[in-house]
GUSE-694337 format. One record per residue (C-alpha): z, y, x negated; residue in three letters; residue number from 1. Coordinates in steps of 0.2 Angstrom, whole numbers, plus 2048, in hexadecimal, padded with zeros to 3 digits. Layout:
REM GUSE-694337
+-----+-----+-----+------+-----+
|   Z |   Y |   X | type | seq |
+-----+-----+-----+------+-----+
|   Z |   Y |   X |  ALA | NUM |
...
+-----+-----+-----+------+-----+
***
This chain:
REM GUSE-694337
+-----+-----+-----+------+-----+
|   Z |   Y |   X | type | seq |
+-----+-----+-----+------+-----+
| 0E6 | 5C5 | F8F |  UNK |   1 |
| 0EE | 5B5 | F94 |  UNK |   2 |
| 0FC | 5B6 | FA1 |  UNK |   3 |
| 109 | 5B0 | F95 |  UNK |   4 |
| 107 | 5C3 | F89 |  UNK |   5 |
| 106 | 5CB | F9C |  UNK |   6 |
| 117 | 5C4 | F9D |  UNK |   7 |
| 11E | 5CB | F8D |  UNK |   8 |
| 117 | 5DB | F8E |  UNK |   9 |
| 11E | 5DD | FA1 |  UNK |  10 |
| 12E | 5D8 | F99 |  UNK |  11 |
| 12D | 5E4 | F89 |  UNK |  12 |
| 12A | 5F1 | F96 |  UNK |  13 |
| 138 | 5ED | FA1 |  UNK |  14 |
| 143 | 5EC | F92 |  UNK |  15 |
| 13F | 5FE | F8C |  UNK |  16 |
| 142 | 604 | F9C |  UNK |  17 |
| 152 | 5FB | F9F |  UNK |  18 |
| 158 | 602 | F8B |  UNK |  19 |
| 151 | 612 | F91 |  UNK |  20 |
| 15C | 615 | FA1 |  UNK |  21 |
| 16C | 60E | F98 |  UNK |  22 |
| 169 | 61A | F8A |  UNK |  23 |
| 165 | 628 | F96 |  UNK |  24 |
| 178 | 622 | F9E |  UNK |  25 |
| 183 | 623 | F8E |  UNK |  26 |
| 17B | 633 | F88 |  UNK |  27 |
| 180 | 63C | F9A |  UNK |  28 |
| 191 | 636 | F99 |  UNK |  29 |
| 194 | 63C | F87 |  UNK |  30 |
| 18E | 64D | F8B |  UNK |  31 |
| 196 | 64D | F9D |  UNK |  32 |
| 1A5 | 645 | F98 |  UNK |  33 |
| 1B5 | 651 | F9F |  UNK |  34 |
| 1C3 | 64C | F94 |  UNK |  35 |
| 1C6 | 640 | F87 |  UNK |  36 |
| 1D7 | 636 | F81 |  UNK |  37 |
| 1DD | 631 | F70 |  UNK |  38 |
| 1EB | 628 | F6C |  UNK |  39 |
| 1EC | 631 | F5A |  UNK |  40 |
| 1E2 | 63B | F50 |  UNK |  41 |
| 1E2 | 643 | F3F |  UNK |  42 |
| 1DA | 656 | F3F |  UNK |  43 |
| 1DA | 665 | F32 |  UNK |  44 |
| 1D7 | 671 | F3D |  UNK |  45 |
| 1D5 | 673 | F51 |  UNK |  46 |
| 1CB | 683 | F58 |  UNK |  47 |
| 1CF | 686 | F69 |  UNK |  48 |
| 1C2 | 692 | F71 |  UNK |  49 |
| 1BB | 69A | F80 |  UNK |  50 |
| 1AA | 696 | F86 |  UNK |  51 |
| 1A4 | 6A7 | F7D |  UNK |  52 |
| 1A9 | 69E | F6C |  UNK |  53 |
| 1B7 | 6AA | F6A |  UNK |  54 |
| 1C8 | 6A3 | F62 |  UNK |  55 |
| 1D6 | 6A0 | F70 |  UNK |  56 |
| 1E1 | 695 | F61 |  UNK |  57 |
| 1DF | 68C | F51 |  UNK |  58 |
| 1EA | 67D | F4C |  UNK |  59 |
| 1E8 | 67A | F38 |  UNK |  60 |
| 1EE | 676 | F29 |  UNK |  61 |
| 1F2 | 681 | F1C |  UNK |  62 |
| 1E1 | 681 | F11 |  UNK |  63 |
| 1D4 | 683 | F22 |  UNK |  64 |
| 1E1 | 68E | F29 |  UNK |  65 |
| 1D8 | 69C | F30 |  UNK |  66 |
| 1DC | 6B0 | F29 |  UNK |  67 |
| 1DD | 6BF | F36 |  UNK |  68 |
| 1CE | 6C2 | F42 |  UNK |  69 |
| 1CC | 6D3 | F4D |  UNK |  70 |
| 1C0 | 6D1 | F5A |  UNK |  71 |
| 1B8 | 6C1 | F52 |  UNK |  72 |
| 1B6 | 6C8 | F40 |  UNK |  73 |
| 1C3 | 6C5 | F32 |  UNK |  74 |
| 1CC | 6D2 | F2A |  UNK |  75 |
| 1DB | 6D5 | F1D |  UNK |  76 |
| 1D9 | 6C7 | F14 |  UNK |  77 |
| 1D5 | 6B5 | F13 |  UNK |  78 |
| 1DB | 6A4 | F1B |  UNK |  79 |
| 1E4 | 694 | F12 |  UNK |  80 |
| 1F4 | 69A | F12 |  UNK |  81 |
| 1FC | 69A | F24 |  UNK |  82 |
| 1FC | 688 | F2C |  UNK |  83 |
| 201 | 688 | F3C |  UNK |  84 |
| 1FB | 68F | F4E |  UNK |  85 |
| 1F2 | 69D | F50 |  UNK |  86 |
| 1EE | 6A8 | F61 |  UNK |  87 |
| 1E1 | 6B3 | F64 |  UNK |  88 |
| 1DD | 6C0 | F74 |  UNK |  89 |
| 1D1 | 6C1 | F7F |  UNK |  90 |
| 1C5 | 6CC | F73 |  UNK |  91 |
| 1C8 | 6BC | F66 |  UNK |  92 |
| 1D5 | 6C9 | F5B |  UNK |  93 |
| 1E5 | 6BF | F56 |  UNK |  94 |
| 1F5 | 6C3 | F61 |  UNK |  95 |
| 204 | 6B7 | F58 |  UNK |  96 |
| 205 | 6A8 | F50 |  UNK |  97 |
| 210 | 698 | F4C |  UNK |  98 |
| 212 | 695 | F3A |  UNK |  99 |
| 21E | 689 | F2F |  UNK | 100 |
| 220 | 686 | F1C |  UNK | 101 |
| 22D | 67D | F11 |  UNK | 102 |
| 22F | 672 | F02 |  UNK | 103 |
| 237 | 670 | EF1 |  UNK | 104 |
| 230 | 679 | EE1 |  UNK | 105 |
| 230 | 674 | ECF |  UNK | 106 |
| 241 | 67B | ECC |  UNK | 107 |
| 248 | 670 | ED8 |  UNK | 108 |
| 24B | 67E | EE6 |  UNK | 109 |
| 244 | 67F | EF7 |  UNK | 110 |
| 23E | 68A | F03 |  UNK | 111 |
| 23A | 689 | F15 |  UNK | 112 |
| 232 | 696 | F21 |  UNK | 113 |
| 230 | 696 | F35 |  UNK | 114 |
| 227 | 6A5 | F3E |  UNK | 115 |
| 224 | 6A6 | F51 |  UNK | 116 |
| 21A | 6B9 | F54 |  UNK | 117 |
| 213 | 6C3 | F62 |  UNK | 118 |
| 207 | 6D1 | F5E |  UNK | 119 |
| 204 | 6E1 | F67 |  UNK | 120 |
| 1F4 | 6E5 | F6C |  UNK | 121 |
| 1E9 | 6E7 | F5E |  UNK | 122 |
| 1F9 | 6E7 | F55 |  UNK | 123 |
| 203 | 6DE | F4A |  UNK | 124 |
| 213 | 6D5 | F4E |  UNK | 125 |
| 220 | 6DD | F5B |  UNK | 126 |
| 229 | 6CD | F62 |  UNK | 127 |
| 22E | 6C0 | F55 |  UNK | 128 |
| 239 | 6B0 | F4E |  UNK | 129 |
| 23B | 6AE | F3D |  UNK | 130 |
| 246 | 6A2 | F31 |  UNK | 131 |
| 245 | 6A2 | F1F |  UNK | 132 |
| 250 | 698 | F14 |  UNK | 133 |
| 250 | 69A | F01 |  UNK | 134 |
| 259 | 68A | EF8 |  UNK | 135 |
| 268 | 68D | F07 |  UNK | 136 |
| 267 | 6A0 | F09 |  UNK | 137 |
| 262 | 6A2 | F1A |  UNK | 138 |
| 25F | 6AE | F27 |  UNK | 139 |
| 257 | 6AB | F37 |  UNK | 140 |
| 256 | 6B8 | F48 |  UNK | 141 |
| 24E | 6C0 | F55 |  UNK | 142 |
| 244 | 6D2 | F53 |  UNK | 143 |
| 23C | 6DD | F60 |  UNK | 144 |
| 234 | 6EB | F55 |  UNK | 145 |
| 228 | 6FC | F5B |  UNK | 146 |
| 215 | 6FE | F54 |  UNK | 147 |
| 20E | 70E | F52 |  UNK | 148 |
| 1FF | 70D | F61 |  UNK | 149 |
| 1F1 | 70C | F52 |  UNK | 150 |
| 1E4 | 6FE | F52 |  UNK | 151 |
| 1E8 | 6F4 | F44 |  UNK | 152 |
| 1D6 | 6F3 | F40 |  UNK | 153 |
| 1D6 | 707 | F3B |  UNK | 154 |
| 1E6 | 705 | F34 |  UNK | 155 |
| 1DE | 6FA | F27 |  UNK | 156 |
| 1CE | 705 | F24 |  UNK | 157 |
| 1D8 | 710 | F1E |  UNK | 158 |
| 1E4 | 707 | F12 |  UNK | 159 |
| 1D4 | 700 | F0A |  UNK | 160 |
| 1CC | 711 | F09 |  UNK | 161 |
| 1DD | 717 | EFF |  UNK | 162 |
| 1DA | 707 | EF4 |  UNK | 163 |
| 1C7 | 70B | EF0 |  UNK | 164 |
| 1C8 | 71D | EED |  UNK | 165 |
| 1D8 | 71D | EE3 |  UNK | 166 |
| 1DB | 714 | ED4 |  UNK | 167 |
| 1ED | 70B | ED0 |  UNK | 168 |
| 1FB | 713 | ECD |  UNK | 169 |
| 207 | 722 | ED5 |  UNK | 170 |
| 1FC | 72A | EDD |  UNK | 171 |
| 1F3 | 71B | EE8 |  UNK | 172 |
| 208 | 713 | EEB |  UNK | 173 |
| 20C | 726 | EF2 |  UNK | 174 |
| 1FA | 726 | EFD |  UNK | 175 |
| 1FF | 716 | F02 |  UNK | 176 |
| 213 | 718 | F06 |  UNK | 177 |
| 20C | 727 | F11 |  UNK | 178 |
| 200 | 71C | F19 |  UNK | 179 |
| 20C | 710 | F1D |  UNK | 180 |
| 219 | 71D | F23 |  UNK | 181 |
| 217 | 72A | F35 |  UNK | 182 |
| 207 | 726 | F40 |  UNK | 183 |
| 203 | 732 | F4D |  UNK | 184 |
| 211 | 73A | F57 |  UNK | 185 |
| 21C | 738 | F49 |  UNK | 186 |
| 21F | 727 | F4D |  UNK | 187 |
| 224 | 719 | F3B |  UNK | 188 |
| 215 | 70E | F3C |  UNK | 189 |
| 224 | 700 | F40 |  UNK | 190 |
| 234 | 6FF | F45 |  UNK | 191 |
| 241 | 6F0 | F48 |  UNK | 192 |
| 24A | 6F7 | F57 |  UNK | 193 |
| 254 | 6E4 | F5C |  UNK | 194 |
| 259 | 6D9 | F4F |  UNK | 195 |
| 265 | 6C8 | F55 |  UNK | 196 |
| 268 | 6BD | F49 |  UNK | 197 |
| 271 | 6B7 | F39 |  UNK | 198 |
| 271 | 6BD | F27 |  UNK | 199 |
| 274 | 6B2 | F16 |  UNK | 200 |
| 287 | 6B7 | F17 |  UNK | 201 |
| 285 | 6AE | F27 |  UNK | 202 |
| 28C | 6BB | F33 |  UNK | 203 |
| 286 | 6BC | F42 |  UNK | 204 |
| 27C | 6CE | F45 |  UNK | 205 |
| 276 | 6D7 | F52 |  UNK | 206 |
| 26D | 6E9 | F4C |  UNK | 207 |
| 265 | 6F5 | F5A |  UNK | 208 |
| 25B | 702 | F52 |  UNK | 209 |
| 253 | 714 | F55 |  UNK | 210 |
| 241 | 716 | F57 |  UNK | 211 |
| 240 | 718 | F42 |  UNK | 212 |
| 247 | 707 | F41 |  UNK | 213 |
| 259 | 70F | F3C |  UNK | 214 |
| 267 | 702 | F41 |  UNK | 215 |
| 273 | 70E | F4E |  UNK | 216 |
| 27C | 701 | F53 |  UNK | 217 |
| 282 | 6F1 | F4B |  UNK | 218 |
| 28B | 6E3 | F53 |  UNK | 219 |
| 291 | 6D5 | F48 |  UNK | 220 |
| 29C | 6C5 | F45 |  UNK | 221 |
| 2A0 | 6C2 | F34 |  UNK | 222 |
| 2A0 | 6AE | F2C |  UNK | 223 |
| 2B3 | 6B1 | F2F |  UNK | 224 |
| 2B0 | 6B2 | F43 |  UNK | 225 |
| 2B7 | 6C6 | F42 |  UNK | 226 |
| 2AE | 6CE | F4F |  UNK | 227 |
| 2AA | 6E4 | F4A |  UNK | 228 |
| 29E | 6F1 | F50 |  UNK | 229 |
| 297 | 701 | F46 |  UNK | 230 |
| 28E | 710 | F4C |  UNK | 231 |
| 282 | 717 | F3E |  UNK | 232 |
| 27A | 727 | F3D |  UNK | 233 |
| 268 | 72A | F39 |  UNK | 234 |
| 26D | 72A | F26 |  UNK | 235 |
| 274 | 719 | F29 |  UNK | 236 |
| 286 | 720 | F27 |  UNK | 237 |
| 294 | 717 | F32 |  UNK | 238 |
| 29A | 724 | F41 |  UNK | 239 |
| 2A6 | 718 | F49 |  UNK | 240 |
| 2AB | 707 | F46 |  UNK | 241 |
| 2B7 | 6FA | F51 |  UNK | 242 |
| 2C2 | 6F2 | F4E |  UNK | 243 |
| 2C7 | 702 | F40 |  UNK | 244 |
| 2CA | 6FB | F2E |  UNK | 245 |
+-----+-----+-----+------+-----+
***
């Protein structure tokens, strides 16, 4: 072998093992790489999770948003139709959300929806915003409400068992309503018990409520700026009202 192919092989070598180290080099830092920064970027949907693979958040759109999860496996129904934020617990069950809508429909009308909830555990919503405006009849508030301390996973077993073994009609609407209705101890499934806000007549409300979610007491400013109070009953009669009419 001549020295001149000694000389390109020893360079072909040096060569591969030069391409072989930088290669080496990007691939760490790709893998090892802490953080990243974008100046912009378009997305569909963002999973946020733990290092378990559990959901901590999704960020999507309306068609890839994501349905309800307990404990990592969906339930109730399916996704595509609340874009938006979505949080999840520690088990990977969802615990609240951030969700938005609004736009104009064929008849020339609009409607617009924004909803901010927290969950109790294993619950449903206990602690939420809401606006909703339909073509200028709006109402937005506050509400505190009480769940019955059932997991919501059980609570759906059995409304889909009621479904299945009953066929439609009276007699699954009455199962159903009775479903829906006391829990154990006698407790309503749910109950608004604080409600701050304002109505479509635009008056100023705030309703404090019984452990049935019964107003007992409502404080109110009308679209007129009068001020009034009203004590109800549990038949949602007026006991006592100031000023007196």
């Amino acid at each position: 072998m001549d020295s001149r192919m000694q000389r390109e092989l020893r360079w072909l070598k040096a060569w591969a093992v030069c391409s072989s180290i930088a290669l080496g080099v990007l691939l760490l830092g790709a893998f090892t790489q802490p953080r990243q920064r974008f100046t912009e970027i378009d997305v569909e949907r963002i999973n946020v999770v733990e290092p378990d693979g559990k959901y901590r958040m999704v960020i999507s759109n309306r068609p890839r948003s994501i349905g309800p999860i307990y404990k990592g496996a969906p339930f109730g129904y399916a996704g595509g139709t609340r874009p938006g934020i979505i949080f999840f617990n520690d088990e990977g069950t969802e615990n609240g959300g951030l969700t938005f809508s609004g736009k104009v429909g064929p008849d020339g009308k609009y409607q617009a929806s924004h909803h901010l909830s927290f969950d109790q555990f294993n619950q449903d919503q206990v602690l939420y915003f809401n606006y909703t405006d339909n073509n200028g009849s709006r109402r937005m508030g506050f509400t505190i409400a009480d769940r019955a301390d059932v997991d919501i996973m059980q609570m759906v077993k059995q409304r889909d068992s009621i479904v299945a073994a009953t066929a439609e009609g009276a007699a699954r609407n009455a199962a159903l309503q009775q479903w829906a209705q006391q829990r154990p101890g006698g407790r309503a499934m749910f109950a608004q018990r604080v409600y701050v806000g304002r109505d479509p007549a635009r008056n100023a409300v705030v309703n404090l409520s019984d452990p049935e979610g019964r107003t007992r007491l409502r404080l109110v400013v009308d679209s007129l700026g009068n001020p009034g109070m009203e004590f109800l009953d549990a038949a949602g009669q007026v006991t006592a009202r100031y000023p007196q009419r």
